[in-house]
C-alpha positions as CSV (number, residue, x, y, z in Angstrom):
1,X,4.8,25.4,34.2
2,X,5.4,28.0,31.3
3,X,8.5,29.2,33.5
4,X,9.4,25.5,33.5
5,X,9.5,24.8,29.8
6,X,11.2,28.4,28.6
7,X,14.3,27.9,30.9
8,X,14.9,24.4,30.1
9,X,14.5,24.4,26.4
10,X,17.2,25.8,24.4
11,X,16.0,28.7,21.6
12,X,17.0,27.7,18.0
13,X,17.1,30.8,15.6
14,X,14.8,33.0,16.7
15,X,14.9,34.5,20.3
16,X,12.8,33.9,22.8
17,X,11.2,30.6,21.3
18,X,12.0,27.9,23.3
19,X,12.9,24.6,21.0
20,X,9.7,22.0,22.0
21,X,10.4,19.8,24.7
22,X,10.2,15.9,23.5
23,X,6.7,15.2,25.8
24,X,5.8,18.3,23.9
25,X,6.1,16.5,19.9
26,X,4.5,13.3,21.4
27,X,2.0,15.0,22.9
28,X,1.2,16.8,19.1
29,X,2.2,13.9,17.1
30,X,0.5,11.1,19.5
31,X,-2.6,10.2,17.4
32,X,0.1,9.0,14.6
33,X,1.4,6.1,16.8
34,X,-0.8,3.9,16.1
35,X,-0.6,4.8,12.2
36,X,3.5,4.2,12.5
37,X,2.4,0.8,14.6
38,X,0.1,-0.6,11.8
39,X,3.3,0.1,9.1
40,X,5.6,-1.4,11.6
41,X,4.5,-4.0,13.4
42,X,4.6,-5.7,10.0
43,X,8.0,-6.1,11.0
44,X,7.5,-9.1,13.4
45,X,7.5,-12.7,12.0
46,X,5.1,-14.9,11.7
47,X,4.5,-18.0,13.5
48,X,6.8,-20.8,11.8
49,X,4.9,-23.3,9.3
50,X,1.5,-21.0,9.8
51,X,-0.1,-20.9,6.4
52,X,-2.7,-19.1,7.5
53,X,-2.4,-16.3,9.1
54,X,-3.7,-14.3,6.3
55,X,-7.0,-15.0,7.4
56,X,-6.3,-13.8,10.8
57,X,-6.0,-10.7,13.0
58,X,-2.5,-9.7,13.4
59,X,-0.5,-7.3,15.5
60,X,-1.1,-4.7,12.3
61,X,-4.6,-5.7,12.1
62,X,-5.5,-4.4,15.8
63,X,-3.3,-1.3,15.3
64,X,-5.7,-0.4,12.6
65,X,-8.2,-0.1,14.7
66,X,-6.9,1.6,17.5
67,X,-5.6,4.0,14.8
68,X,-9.5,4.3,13.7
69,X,-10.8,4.2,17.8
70,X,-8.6,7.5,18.0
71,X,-9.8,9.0,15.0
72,X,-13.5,8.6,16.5
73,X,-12.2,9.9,19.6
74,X,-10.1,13.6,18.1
75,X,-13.3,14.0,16.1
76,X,-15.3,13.6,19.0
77,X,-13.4,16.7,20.6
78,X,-13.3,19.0,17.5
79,X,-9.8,18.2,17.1
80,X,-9.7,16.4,13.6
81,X,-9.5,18.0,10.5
82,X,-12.9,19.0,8.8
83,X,-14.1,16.7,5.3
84,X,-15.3,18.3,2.4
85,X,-18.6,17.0,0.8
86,X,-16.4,15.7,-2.2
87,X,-14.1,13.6,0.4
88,X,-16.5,12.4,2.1
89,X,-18.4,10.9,-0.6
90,X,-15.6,9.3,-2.1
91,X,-14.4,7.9,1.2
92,X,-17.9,6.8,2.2
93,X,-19.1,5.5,-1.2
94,X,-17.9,2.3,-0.7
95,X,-19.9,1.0,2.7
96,X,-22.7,1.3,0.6
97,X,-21.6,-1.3,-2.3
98,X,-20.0,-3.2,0.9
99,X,-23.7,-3.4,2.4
100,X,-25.8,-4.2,-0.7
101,X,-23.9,-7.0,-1.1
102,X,-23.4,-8.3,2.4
103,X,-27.6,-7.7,2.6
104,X,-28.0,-9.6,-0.8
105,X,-25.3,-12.4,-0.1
106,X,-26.6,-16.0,-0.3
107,X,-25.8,-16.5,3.1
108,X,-25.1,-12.8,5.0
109,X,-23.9,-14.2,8.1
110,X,-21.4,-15.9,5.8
111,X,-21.1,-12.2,3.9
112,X,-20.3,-10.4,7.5
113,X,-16.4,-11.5,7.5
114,X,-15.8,-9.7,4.4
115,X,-18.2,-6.7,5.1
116,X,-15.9,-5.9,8.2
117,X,-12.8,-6.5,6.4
118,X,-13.8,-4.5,3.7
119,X,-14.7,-1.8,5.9
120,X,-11.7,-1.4,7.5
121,X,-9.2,-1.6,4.4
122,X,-11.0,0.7,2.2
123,X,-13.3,3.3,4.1
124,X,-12.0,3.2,8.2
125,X,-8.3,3.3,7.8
126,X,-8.3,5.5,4.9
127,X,-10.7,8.0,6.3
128,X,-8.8,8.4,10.2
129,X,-5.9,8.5,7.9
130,X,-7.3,11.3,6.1
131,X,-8.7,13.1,9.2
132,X,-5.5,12.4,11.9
133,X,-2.8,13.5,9.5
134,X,-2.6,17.2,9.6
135,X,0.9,18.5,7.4
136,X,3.0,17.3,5.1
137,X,5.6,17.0,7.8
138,X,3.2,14.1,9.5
139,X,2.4,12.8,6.1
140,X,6.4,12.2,5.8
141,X,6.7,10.3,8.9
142,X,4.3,8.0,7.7
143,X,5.6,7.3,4.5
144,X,9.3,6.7,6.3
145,X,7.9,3.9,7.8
146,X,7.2,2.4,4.7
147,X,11.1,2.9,3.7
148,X,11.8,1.2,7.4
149,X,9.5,-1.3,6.7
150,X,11.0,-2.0,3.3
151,X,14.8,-2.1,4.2
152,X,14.3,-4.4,6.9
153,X,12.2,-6.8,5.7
154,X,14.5,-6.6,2.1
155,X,17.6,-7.1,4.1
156,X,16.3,-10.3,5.7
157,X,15.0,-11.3,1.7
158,X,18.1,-10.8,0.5
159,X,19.7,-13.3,3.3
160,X,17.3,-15.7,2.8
161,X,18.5,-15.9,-0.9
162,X,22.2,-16.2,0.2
163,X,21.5,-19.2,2.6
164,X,19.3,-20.5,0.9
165,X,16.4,-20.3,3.7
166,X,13.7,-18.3,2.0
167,X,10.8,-20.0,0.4
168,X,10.6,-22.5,-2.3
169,X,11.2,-22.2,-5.8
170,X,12.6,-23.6,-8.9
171,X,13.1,-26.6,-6.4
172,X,15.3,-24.6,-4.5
173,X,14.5,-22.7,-1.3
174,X,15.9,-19.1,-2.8
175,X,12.6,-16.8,-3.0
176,X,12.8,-13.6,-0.7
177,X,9.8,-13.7,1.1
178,X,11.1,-11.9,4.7
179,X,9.1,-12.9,7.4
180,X,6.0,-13.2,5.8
181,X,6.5,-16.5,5.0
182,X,6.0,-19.0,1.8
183,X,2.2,-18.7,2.7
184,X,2.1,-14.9,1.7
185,X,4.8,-14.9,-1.2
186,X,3.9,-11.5,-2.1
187,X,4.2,-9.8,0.8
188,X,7.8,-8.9,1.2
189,X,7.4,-7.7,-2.8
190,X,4.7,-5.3,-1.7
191,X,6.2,-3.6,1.3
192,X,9.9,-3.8,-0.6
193,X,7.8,-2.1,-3.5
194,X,6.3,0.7,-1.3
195,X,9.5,1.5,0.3
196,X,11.4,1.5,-3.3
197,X,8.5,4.3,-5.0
198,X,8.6,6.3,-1.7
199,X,12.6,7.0,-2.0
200,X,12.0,7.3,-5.3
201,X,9.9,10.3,-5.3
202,X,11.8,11.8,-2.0
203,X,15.2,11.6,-4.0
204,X,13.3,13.6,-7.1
205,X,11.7,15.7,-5.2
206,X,13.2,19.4,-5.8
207,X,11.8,20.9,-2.3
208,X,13.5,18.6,0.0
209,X,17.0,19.2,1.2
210,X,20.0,17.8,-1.3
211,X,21.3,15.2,1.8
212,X,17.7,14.0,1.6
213,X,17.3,13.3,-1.8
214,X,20.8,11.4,-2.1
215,X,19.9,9.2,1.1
216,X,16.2,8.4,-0.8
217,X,18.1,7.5,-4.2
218,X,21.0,5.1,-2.3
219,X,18.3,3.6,-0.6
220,X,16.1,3.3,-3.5
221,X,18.9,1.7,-5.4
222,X,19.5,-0.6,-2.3
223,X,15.7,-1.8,-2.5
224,X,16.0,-3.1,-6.5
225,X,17.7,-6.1,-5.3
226,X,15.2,-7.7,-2.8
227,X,12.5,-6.7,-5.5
228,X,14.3,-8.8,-8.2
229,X,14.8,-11.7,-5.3
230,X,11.0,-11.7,-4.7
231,X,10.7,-13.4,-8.3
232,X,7.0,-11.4,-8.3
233,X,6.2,-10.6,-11.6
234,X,3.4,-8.6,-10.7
235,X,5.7,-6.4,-8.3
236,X,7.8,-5.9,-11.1
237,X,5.4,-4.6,-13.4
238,X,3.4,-2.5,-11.0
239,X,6.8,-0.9,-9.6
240,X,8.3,-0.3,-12.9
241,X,4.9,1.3,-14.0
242,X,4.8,3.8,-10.8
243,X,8.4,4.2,-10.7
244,X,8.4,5.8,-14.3
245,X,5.4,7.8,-13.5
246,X,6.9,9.5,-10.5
247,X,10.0,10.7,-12.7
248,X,7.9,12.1,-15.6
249,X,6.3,13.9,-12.7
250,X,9.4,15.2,-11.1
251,X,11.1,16.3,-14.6
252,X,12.2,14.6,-17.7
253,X,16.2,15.4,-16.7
254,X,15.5,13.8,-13.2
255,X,14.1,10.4,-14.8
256,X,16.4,10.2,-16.6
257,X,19.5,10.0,-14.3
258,X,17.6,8.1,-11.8
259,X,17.0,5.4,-15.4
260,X,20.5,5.4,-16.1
261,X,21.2,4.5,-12.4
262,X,18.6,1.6,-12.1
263,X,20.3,0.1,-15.4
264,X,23.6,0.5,-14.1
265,X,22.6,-1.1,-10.6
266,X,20.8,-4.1,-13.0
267,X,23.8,-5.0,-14.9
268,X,26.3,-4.9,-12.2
269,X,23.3,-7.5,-9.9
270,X,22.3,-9.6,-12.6
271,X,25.3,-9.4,-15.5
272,X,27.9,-8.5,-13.2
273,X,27.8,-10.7,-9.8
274,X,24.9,-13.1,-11.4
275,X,22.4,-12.2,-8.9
276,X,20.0,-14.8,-10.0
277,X,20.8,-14.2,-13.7
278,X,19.2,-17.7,-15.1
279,X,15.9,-17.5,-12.5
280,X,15.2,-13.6,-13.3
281,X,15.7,-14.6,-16.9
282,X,13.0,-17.1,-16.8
283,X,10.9,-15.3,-14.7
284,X,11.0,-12.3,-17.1
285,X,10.7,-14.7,-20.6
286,X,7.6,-16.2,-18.4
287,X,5.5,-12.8,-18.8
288,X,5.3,-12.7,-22.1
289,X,4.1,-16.8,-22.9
290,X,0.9,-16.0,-20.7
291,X,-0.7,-17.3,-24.8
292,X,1.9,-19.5,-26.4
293,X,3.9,-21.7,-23.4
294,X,2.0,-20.5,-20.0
295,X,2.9,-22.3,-16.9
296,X,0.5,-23.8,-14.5
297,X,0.0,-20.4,-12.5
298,X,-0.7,-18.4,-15.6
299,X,-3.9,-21.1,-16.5
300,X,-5.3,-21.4,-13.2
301,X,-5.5,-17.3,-13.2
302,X,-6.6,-17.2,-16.6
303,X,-9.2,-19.7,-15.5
304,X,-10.0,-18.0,-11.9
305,X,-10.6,-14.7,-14.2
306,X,-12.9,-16.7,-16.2
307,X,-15.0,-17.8,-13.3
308,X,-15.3,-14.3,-12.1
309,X,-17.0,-13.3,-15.2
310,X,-19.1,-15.7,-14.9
311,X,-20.2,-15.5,-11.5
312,X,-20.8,-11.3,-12.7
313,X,-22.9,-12.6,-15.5
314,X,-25.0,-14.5,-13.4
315,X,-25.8,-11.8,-10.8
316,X,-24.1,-8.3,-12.6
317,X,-26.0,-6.1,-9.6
318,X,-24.6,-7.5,-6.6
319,X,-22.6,-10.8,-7.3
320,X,-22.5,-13.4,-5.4
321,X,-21.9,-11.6,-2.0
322,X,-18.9,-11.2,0.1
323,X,-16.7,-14.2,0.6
324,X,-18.6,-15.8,-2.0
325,X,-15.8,-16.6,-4.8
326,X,-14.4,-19.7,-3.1
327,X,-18.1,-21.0,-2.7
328,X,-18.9,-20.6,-6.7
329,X,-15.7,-21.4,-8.0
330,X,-16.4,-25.1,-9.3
331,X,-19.6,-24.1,-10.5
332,X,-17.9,-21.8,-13.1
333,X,-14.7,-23.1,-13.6
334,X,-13.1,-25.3,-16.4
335,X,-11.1,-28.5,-15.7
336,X,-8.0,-26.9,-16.3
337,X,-8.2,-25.5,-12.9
338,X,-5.6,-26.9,-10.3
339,X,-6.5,-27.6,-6.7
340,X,-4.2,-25.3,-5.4
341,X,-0.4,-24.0,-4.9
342,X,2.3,-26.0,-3.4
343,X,4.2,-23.8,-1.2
344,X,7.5,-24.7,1.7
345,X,11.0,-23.4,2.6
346,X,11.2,-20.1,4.8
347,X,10.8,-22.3,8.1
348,X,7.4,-24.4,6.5
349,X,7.2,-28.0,5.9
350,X,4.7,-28.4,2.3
351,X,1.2,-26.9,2.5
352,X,-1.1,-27.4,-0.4
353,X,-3.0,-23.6,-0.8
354,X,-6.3,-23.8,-2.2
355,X,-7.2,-21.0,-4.7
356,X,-10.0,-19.0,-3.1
357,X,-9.7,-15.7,-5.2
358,X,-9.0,-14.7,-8.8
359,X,-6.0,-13.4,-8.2
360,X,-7.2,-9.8,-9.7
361,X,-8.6,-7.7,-7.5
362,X,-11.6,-5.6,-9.9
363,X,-12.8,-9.2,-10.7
364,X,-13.1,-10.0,-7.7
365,X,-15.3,-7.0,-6.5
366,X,-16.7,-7.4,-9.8
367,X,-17.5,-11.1,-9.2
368,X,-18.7,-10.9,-5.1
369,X,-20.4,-7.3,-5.4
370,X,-21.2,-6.4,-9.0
371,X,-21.2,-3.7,-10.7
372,X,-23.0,-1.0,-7.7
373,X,-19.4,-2.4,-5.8
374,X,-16.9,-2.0,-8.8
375,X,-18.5,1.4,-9.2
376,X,-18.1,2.4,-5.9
377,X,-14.4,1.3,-4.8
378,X,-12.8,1.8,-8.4
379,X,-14.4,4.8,-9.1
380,X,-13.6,6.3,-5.8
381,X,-9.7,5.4,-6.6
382,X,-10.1,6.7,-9.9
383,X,-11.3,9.8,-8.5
384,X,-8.0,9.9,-6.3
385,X,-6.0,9.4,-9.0
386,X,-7.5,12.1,-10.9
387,X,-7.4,15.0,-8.5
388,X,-3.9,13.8,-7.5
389,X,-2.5,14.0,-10.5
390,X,-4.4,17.5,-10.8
391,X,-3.2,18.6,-7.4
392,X,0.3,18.0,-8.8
393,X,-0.2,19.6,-12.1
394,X,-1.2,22.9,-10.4
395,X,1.9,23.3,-7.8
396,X,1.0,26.5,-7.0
397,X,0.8,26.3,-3.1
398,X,1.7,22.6,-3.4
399,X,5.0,23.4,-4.6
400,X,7.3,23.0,-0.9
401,X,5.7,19.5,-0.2
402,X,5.5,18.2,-4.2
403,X,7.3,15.4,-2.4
404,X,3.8,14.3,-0.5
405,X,2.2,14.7,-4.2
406,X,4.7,12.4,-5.3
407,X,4.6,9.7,-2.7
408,X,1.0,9.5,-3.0
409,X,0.7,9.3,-6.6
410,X,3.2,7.0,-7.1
411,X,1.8,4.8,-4.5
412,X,-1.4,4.7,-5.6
413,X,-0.7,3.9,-9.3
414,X,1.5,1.2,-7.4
415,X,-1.6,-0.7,-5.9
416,X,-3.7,0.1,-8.7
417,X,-1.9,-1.7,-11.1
418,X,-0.2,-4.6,-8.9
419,X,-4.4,-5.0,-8.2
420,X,-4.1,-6.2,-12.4
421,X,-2.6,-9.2,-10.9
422,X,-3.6,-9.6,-7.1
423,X,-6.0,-8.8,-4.5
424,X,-6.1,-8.1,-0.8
425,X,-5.5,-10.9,1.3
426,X,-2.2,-11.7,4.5
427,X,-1.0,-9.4,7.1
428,X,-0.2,-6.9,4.5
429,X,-4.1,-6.1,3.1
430,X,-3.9,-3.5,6.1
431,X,-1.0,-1.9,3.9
432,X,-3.7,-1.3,1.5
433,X,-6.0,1.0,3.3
434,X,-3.0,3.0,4.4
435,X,-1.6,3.5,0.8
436,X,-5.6,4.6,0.1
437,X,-5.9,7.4,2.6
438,X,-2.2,8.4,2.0
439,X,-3.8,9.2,-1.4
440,X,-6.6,10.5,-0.1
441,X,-4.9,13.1,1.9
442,X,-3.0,14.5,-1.2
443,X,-6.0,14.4,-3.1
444,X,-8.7,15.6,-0.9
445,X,-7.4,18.9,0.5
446,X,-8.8,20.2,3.8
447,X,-12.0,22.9,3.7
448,X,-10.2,26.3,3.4
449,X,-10.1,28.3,7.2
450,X,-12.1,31.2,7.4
451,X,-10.3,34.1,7.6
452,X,-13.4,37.1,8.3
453,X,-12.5,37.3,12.3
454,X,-9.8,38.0,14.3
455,X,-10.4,34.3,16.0
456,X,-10.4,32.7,12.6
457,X,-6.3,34.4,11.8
458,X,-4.2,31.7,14.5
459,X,-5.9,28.8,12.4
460,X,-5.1,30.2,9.2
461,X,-1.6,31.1,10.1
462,X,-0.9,27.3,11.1
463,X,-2.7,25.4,8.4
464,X,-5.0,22.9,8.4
465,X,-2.6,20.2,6.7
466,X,0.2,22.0,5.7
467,X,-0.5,23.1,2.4
């Protein structure tokens, strides 16, 4: 078989070294299919006029767990990589908030929805994540399908606005919501908002190839418009946020070319062409009346946020248990409180939504687990974020994949701060536990390879992860 493979691959530079047959990379790169099938799969529409498919299973959903099934199965023949103590305390912390208050829950059965979900998003996904990815070459092909993701589903936004087939708003069916629907409005912004901070930091990257970096900046440039069509404020803020962050990290010169670009791509859509000029206006004017002139969305988050403090107040261990907001929601909230969002267009007749979270994702945990919950999920990201950022600041051996420091950064800070204004829920929640172990992997390095034995030298020569 050896015979076989050196006389019908071709050598590339150096002699003798046959270039790997294609059923050679699948059979390395395998266990990432179902990784790249949980980004992509995102790509399929959903069901016309269905409302609610965020509260069910989805093609991404079930690639998840395969993704995790095969994690269990490469650590069950040595062949994942190895978890510090540090990693896996801050990957495992939160099953235990998860299970106090699923355990302590009013009604547990009711609690056992959420426990699972929970589960998977924020301590499954990110850990096989975590433990399947093993170099920054691997790490990259994930985050490109964030960038595929992100150009599709922006290309069929930006359509929608042009026919005037996307979903409702202003009283005119113009919002980009791709094929998530007018039932999951921010869906579209969150996976045209990953792709966006993941060219960005490839196109400052210094240690990827020029071609690269020009390709990640056009398309990065290409992704601003189906952001601005989403009318999300919350994308806005969280992308701008992130977006600056990655170019202080990349250089002060380098943000300050790609700055002068995204102004000059801003005036020419908006001032220019009058790419939505009057709606982005108000949209924009509307973030800062959340006190003086705040439209009905504003109160009934203000007064959702309200009703999570009090819920905390009333049980600040545990809270009310999983999936217990929408159950305890009258009891604490004011009269200002609507009974929920009108949504149609995008292929939906009208559906009235009924508010079932806060709309801000810490008072929610803070609201359905407490404070041991809060503690455990924010603190782990916190934690991320920190030796991220560290990991970053010390270059060092980190310095030929500062790209994968970037992405993951940059990502992070994304959901952290979008999480100011939303919480999990639709087919893209599954998005979330990817961007989590993304982070994870940049943050929580792989146990060093022992080096004392002649046995030990082939493992150290390849690397762990890359780095």
């Amino acid at each position: 078989m050896s015979l076989a493979v050196s006389t019908t691959g071709s050598t590339t530079g150096t002699p003798g070294r046959p270039r790997p047959a294609p059923p050679a990379v699948l059979r390395r790169h395998w266990p990432l299919l179902p990784l790249a099938a949980t980004v992509l799969f995102l790509l399929a529409p959903l069901p016309a006029g269905d409302a609610t498919a965020s509260g069910k299973v989805g093609p991404a959903d079930a690639a998840s767990l395969l993704l995790v099934l095969v994690c269990a199965v490469q650590a069950l023949r040595g062949r994942a990589r190895a978890l510090t103590p540090l990693a896996a305390s801050v990957l495992g912390a939160p099953a235990v908030g998860l299970a106090v208050a699923t355990v302590t829950a009013g009604d547990p059965y009711a609690a056992l929805p959420g426990f699972v979900r929970y589960l998977q998003v924020f301590v499954l996904v990110p850990a096989a994540i975590v433990l399947l990815v093993r170099d920054a070459g691997e790490f990259r092909l994930a985050a490109g399908c964030f960038v595929v993701l992100a150009l599709v589903q922006g290309a069929v936004g930006v359509v929608q606005y042009a026919t005037h087939t996307g979903a409702s708003y202003q009283g005119e069916d113009v919002r980009a919501v791709g094929t998530f629907g007018p039932g999951d409005v921010m869906g579209m912004a969150t996976v045209v908002a990953y792709g966006l901070i993941v060219a960005t930091a490839a196109g400052l990257a210094p240690g990827l190839p020029r071609r690269v970096r020009r390709a990640a900046g056009a398309v990065a440039l290409a992704l601003v418009l189906p952001l601005v069509l989403s009318f999300s404020r919350g994308a806005w803020i969280a992308t701008l946020g992130a977006a600056v962050l990655v170019m202080v990290l990349a250089g002060i010169r380098r943000a300050l070319k790609v700055l002068l670009a995204l102004a000059a791509a801003g005036v020419v859509l908006v001032g220019g062409l009058g790419v939505g000029s009057e709606m982005v206006a108000e949209r924009l004017t509307s973030i800062t009346q959340v006190s003086s002139a705040p439209d009905q969305s504003v109160t009934d988050r203000y007064t959702m946020w309200a009703a999570a403090g009090s819920m905390w107040r009333e049980r600040p261990a545990a809270g009310v248990g999983l999936k217990g907001f929408p159950a305890h929601r009258d009891g604490h909230s004011s009269l200002g409180l609507s009974s929920g969002s009108d949504t149609a267009g995008a292929g939906q007749a009208y559906v009235r939504q009924p508010l079932l979270s806060p709309h801000n994702m810490y008072l929610l945990v803070l609201s359905e687990q407490g404070l041991i919950g809060l503690t455990a999920l924010a603190g782990g990201w916190a934690a991320l974020l920190a030796l991220g950022l560290r990991r970053i600041a010390a270059d060092g051996a980190a310095r030929g994949i500062r790209d994968c420091g970037l992405i993951a950064v940059g990502l992070l800070v994304w959901q952290l701060t979008d999480f100011l204004y939303a919480d999990i829920g639709g087919p893209s929640t599954v998005l979330t536990g990817v961007i989590i172990g993304l982070a994870a992997w940049w943050a929580l390095p792989a146990p060093e390879p022992r080096t004392a034995g002649p046995a030990a030298r082939p493992r150290a020569a390849s690397g762990a992860d890359g780095r």
